[in-house]
C-alpha positions as CSV (number, residue, x, y, z in Angstrom):
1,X,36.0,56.7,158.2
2,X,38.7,53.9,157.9
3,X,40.5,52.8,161.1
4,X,44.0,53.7,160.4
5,X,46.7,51.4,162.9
6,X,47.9,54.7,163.9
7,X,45.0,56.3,165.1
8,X,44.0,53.5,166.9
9,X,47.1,53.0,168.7
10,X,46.3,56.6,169.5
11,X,43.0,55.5,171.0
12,X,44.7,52.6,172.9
13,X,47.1,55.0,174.9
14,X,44.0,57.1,175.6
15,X,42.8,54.0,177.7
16,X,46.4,53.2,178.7
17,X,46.2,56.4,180.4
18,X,43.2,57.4,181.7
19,X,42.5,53.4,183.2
20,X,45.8,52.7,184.0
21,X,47.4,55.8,185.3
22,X,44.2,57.4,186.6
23,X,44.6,60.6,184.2
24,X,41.5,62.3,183.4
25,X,40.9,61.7,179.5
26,X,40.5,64.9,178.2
27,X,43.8,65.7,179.5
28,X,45.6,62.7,177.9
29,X,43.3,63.5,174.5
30,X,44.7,67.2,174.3
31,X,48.4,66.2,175.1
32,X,48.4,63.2,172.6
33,X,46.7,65.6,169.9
34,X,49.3,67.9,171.1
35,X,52.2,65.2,170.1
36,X,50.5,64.5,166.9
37,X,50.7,67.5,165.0
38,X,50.6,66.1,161.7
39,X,47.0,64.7,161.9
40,X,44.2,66.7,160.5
41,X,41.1,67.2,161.9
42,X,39.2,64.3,160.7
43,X,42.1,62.2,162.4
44,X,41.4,64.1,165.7
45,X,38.1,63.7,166.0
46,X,38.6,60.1,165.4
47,X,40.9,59.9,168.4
48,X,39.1,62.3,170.4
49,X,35.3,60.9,169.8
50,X,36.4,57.5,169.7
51,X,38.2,57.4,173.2
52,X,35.5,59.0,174.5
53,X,33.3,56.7,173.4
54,X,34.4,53.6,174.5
55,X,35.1,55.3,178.2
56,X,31.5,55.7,178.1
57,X,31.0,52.5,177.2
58,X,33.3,50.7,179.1
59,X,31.5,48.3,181.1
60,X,29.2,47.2,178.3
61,X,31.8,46.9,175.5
62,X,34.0,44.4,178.2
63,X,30.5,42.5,178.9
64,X,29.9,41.8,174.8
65,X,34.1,41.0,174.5
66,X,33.2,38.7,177.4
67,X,36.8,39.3,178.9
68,X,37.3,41.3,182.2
69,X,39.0,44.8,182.0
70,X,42.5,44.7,181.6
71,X,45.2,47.2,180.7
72,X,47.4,45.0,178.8
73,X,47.6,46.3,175.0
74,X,46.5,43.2,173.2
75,X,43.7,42.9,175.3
76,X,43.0,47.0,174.6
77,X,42.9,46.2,171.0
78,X,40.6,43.0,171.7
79,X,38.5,45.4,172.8
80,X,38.9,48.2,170.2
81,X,38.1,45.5,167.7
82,X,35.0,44.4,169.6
83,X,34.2,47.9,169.3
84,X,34.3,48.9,166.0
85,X,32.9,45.3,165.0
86,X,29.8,46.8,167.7
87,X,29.5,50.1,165.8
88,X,29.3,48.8,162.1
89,X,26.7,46.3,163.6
90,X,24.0,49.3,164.0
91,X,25.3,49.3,168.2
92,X,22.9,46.6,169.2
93,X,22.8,45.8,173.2
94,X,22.1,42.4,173.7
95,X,18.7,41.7,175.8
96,X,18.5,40.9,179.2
97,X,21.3,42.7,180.4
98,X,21.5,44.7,183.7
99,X,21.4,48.0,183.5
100,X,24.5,48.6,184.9
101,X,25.7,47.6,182.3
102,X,23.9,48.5,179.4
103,X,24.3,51.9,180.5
104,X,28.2,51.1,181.4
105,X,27.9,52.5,185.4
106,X,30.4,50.5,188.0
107,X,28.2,48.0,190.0
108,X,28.4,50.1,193.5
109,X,27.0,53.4,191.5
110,X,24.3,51.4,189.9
111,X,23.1,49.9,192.9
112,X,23.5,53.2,194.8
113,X,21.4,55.3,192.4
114,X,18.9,52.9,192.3
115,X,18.3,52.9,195.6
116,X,18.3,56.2,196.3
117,X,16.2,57.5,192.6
118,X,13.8,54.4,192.8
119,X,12.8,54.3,189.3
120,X,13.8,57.3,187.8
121,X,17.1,56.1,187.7
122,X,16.8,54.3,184.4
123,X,15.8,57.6,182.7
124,X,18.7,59.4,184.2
125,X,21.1,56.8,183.5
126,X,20.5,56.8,180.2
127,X,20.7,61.0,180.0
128,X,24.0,61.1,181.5
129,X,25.4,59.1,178.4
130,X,24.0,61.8,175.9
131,X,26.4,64.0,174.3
132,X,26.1,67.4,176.2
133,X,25.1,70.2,174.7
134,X,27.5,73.5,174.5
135,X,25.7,76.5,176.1
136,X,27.1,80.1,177.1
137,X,26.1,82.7,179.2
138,X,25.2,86.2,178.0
139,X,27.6,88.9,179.5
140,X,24.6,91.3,179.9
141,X,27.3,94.2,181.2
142,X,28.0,94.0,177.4
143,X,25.1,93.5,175.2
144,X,21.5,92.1,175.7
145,X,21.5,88.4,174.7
146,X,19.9,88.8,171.2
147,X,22.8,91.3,170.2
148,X,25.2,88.0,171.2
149,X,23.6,85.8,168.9
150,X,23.8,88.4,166.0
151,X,27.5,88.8,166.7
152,X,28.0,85.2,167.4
153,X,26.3,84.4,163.9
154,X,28.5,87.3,162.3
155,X,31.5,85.2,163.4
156,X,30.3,81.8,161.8
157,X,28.8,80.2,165.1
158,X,25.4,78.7,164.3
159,X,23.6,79.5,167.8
160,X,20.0,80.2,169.1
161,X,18.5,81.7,172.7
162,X,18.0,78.8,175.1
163,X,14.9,78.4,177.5
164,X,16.3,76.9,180.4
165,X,18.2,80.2,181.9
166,X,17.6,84.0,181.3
167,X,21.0,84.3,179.7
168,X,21.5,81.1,178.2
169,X,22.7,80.6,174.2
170,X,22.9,77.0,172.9
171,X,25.3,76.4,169.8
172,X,24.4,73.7,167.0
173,X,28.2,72.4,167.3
174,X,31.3,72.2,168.7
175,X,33.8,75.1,167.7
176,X,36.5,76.4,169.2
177,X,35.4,79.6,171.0
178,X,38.6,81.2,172.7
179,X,39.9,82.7,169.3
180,X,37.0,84.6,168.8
181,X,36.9,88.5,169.6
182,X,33.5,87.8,171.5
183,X,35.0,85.8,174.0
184,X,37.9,87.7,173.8
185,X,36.3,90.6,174.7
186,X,34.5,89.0,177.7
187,X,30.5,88.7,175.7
188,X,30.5,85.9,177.2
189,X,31.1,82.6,179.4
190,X,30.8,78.8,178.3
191,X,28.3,77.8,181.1
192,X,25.6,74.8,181.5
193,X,21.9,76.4,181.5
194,X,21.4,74.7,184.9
195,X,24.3,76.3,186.5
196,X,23.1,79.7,185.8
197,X,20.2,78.4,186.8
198,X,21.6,78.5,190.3
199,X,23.0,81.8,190.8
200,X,19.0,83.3,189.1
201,X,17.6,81.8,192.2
202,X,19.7,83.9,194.3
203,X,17.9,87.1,193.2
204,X,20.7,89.1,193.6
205,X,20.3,92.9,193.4
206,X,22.6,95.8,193.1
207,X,24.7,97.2,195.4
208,X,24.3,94.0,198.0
209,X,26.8,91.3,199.2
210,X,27.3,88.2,198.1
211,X,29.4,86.0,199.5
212,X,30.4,82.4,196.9
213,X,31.9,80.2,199.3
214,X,33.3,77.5,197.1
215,X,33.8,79.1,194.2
216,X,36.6,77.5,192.1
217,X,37.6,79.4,188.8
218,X,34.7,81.8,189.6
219,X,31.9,81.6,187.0
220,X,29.2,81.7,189.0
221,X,31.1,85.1,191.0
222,X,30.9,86.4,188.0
223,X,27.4,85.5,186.7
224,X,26.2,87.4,190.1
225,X,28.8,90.5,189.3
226,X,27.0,90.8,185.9
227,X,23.2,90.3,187.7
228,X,24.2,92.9,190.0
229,X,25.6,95.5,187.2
230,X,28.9,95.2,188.4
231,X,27.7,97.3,191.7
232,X,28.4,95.7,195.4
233,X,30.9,93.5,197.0
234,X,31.2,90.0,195.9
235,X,33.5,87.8,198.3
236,X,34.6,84.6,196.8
237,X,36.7,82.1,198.7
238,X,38.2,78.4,197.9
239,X,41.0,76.6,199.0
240,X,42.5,76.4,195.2
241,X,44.5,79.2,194.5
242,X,45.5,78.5,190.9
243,X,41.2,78.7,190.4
244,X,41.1,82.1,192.1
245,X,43.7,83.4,190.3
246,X,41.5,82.2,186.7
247,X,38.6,83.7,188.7
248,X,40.6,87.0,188.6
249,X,41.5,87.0,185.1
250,X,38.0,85.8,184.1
251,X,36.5,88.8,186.1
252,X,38.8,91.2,184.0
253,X,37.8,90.0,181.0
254,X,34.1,90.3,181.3
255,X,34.6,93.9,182.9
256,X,33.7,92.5,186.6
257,X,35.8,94.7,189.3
258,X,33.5,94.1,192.6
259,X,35.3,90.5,193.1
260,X,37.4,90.0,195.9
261,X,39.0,86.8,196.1
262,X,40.2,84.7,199.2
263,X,41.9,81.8,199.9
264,X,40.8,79.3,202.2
265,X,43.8,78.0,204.1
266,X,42.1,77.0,207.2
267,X,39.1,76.5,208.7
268,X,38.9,79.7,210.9
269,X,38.6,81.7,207.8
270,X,35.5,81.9,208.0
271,X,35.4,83.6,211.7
272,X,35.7,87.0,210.2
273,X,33.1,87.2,207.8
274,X,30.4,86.7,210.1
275,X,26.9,87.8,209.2
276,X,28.6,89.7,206.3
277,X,26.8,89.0,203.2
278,X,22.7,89.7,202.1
279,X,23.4,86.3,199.8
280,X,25.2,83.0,200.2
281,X,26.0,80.6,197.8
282,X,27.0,76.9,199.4
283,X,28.3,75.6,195.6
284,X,30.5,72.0,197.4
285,X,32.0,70.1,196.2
286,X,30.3,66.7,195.1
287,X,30.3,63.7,193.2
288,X,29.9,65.2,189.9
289,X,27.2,62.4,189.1
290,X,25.0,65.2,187.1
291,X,27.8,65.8,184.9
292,X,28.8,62.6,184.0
293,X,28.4,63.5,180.0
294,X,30.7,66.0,180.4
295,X,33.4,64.5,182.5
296,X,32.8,60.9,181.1
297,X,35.8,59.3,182.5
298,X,34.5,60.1,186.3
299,X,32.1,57.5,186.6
300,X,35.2,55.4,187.1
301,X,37.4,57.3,189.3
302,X,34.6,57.8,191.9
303,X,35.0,55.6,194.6
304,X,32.2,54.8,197.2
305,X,35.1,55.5,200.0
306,X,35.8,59.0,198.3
307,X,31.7,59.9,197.9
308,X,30.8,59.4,201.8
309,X,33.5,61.6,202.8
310,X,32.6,64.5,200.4
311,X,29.3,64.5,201.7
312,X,31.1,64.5,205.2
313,X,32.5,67.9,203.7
314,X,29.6,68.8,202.3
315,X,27.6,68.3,205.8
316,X,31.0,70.7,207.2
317,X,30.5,73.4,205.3
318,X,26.5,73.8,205.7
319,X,27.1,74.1,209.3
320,X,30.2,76.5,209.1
321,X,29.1,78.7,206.2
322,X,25.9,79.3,207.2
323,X,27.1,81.9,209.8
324,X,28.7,84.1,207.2
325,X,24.7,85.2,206.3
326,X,23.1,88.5,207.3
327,X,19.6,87.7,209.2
328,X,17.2,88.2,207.1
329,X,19.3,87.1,204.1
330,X,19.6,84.1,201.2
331,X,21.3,81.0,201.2
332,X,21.8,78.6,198.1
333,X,22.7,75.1,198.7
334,X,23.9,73.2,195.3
335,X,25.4,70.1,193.8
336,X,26.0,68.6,190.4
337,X,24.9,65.6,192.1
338,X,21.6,63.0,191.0
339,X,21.9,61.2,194.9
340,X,19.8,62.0,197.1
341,X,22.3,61.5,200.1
342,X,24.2,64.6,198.8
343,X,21.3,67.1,198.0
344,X,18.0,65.9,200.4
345,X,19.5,64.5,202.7
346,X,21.9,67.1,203.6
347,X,18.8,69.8,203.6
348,X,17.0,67.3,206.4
349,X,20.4,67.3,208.4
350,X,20.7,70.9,208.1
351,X,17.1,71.7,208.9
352,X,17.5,69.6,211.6
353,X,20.4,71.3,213.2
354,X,19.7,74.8,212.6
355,X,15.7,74.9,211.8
356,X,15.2,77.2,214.4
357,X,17.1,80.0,212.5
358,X,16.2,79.1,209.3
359,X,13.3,78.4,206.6
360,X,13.6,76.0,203.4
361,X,11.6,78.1,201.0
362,X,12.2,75.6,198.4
363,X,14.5,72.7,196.8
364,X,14.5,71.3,193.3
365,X,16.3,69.2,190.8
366,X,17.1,70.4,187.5
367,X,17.2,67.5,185.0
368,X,20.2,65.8,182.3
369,X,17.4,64.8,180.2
370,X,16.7,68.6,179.5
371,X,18.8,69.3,176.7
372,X,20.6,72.3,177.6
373,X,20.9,71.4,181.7
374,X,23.1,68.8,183.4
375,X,21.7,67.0,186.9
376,X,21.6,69.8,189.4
377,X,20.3,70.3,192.9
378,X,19.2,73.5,194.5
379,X,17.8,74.4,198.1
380,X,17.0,77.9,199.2
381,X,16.7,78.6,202.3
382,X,16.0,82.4,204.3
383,X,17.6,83.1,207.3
384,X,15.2,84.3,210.1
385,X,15.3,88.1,211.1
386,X,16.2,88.7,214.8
């Protein structure tokens, strides 16, 4: 496709944007395609992929302009030009380059990761730059997951079962999914395989409590309400409100109505759920490093000052939370982190403090460079009986 001025300048105020102003991309994307209503879809892909492209790339595509980054416009369409000159070129990477920057990672993250992942950090690296795969989540209070590919496939969506989770569906593109009656009707939820992943190793059974501590807009609530056949108490607490209210509506949609949702405005919240649930999901919040691919422009906003106190937080709320459990019961620790200082570490500080109440019965990563998971981590751990 031709590189109309227009659409490039559309491109440019993508970067303007999203390096300049610190706005997450896919926010500016969707309000300039918003702005621009009288470009068809070929157009918007070309904004959209192209933008995205060149986030991903950002490191590597100043290092071949050989200019440092700079938001001034002419330099922008220096680097657009360097670009597109890079693309109809067959997107060779010069040799001998770091590879921070043939992968595009800022120089603290690079030489983080590396020495935390030793040498599996080229491998991962690399992953994180794939395109991500779109999977969903069968609603099994609705239908069994074989009857949601037929009725997926009846609605034009080219789909297939997925290995990686119980109830996972991977489609062959990219459609839009709210407008369908499926989702509509709550059949199901756009979720990574490795997060559902998360909530499977819970083993949740009906009629018991589960409490999701951080839970944000609620998908993995949900996931447990439909594991549980919508029979027990699920609590689910996080200090966003607006997400709790999406929880709710989410949770109507899918026919869900054992969620109770809480917000946490302070840390003595917690006091009065004491020894309350059979299961416990610790979901914190993270660096987001195993969903790079889907978040592209993060590898930029993170900032090494801003990663040591989340795992400060994350450190907080495995010594608060773990109270809330029964004795006897299950807890789930989890990131969407590759470091080892938030998902390790943390379980040899925890283990540490409170080994005398508690057994690791396991921890494992789940991998980018499977095709339908992002980077996950996942520690269970069983509360001793008194």
């Amino acid at each position: 496709m031709k590189a109309y001025p227009n659409l490039i300048e559309g491109v440019i105020e993508v970067l303007v944007q999203t390096f300049g102003k610190h706005i997450y991309a896919d926010k500016v994307i969707q309000h300039i395609l918003k702005e621009n209503k009288k470009w068809g879809s070929r157009d918007r892909k070309f904004v959209a992929n192209h933008s995205y492209e060149i986030i991903r790339n950002w490191r590597l595509l100043w290092h071949i302009l050989g200019e440092d980054p700079s938001m001034k416009r002419k330099h922008l369409m220096e680097l657009f030009d360097a670009y597109w000159n890079w693309l109809e070129t067959g997107s060779e990477i010069p040799e001998g380059l770091p590879l921070g920057v043939v992968e595009s990672y800022a120089a603290w993250f690079d030489e983080r990761a590396s020495n935390e992942l030793g040498d599996h950090w080229p491998a991962l690296a690399h992953a994180l730059n794939q395109p991500a795969s779109v999977v969903l989540r069968n609603n099994v209070l609705r239908q069994d997951r074989k009857s949601l590919v037929e009725i997926l496939t009846k609605e034009g969506i080219d789909c297939e079962v997925s290995d990686v989770a119980d109830e996972s569906v991977v489609l062959a593109k990219r459609p839009k999914l709210m407008h369908l009656k499926s989702y509509q009707k709550g059949r199901f939820e756009i979720q990574d395989g490795g997060s559902q992943l998360i909530v499977q190793h819970l083993d949740l059974q009906p009629g018991e409590r589960f409490f999701d501590a951080c839970c944000g807009a609620g998908g993995k609530a949900i996931q447990a309400a439909s594991i549980m056949g919508n029979q027990g108490e699920i609590l689910a607490m996080d200090t966003n409100d607006k997400a709790l209210s999406e929880c709710r509506r989410r949770a109507k949609r899918n026919g869900v109505d054992i969620i109770t949702t809480e917000s946490i405005k302070r840390p003595a919240s917690v006091l009065v759920h004491q020894e309350w649930a059979d299961k416990l999901l610790l979901d914190v919040p993270c660096s987001g490093s195993g969903v790079i691919r889907r978040d592209v422009d993060s590898k930029w906003k993170l900032q090494p000052e801003h990663l040591d106190k989340t795992i400060q937080t994350q450190k907080d709320i495995l010594h608060k939370y773990h109270s809330t459990l029964k004795p006897g019961g299950t807890m789930v620790y989890a990131t969407c982190s590759i470091l080892r200082s938030e998902n390790e570490d943390q379980v040899v500080s925890f283990m540490e403090a409170f080994g005398e109440d508690f057994t690791l019965a396991d921890e494992f990563r789940l991998s980018p460079e499977h095709p339908h998971s992002d980077g996950y981590f996942i520690a269970i751990f069983q509360k001793h009986d008194d």
